[in-house]
N, C-alpha and C positions, 0 to 999 in steps of 0.2 A: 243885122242888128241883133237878134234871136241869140247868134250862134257867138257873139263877141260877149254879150251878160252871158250867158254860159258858162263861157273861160273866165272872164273875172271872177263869177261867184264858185267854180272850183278852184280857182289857184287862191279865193281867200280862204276857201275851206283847210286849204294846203296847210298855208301859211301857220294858220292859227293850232295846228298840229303840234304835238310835241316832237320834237327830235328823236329823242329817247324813249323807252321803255319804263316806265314807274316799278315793273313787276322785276326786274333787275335789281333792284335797292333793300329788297326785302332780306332782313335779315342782319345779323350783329358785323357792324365797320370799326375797323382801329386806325387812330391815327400815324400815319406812318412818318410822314414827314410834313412841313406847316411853315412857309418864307414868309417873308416882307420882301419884296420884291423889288421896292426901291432900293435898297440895300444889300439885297441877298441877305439878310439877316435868319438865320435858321432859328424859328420859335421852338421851345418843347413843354408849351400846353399841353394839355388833354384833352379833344373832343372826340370820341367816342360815342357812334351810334348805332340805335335800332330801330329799323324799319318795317313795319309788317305791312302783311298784304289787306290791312282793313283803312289802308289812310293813316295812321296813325305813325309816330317818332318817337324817340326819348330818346335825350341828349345828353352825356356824362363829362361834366368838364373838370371831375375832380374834384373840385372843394363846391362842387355847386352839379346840380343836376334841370333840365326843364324837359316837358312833353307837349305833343300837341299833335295840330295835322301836319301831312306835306302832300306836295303834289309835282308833277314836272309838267311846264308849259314851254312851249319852244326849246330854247338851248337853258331853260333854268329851273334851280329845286328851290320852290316856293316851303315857307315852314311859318304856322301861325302857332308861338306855343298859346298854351289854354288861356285864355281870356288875356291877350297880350296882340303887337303888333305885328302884322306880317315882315318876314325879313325873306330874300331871295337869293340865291349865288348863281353866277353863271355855271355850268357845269363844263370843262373842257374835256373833259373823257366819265365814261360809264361804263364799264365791262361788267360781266356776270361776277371778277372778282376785285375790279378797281372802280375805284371812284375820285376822280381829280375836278376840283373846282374852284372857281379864285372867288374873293370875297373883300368888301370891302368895308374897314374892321378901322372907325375912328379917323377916316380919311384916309385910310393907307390900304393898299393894293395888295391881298393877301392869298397866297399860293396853295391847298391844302390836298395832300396826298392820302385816299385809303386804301386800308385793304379789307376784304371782307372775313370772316374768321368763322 
């Protein structure tokens, strides 16, 4: 009995890990490419960001800018800008110089490609 709560309370320890590396993100991203995915519709926003390694973000969308924290839980990049609500993306890829994550943007299913610069 000992040895079975063991293995549950490590595989929840597992679980509740992140996937990813947070300290991978650190640093200025550009957007490279950004679907609608229903459609394949190619967006050409601007979101444009920065990561450091203190928690913190800023996000450049061009005619508008916001900052705040972020964090990575499981397979997702959590971001609460400053005194505003939490919003999350799954991430599908994180490399030291990419970052690919889909996000969903007014009910629609959105694809976004970076690279880091």
């Amino acid at each position: 009995m000992k040895t079975v709560f063991s293995i549950i309370l490590l595989l929840s320890f597992i679980s509740c890990g992140s996937k990813y590396d947070d300290s991978l993100l650190e640093g200025k991203w550009k957007t490279v490419e950004w679907i609608k995915l229903d459609n394949n519709q190619l967006l050409t926003n601007q979101m444009d960001f920065v990561f450091d390694n203190n928690g913190r973000y800023s996000l450049d969308y061009g005619s508008a800018t916001e900052k705040g924290k972020f964090w990575i839980s499981g397979e997702y990049l959590h971001t609460i800008e400053d005194e505003r609500a939490e919003k999350k993306v799954r991430i599908i890829n994180l490399t030291t110089d990419s970052l690919v994550f889909e996000m969903n943007r007014a009910g629609y299913l959105e694809k976004v490609s970076l690279l880091k610069m």
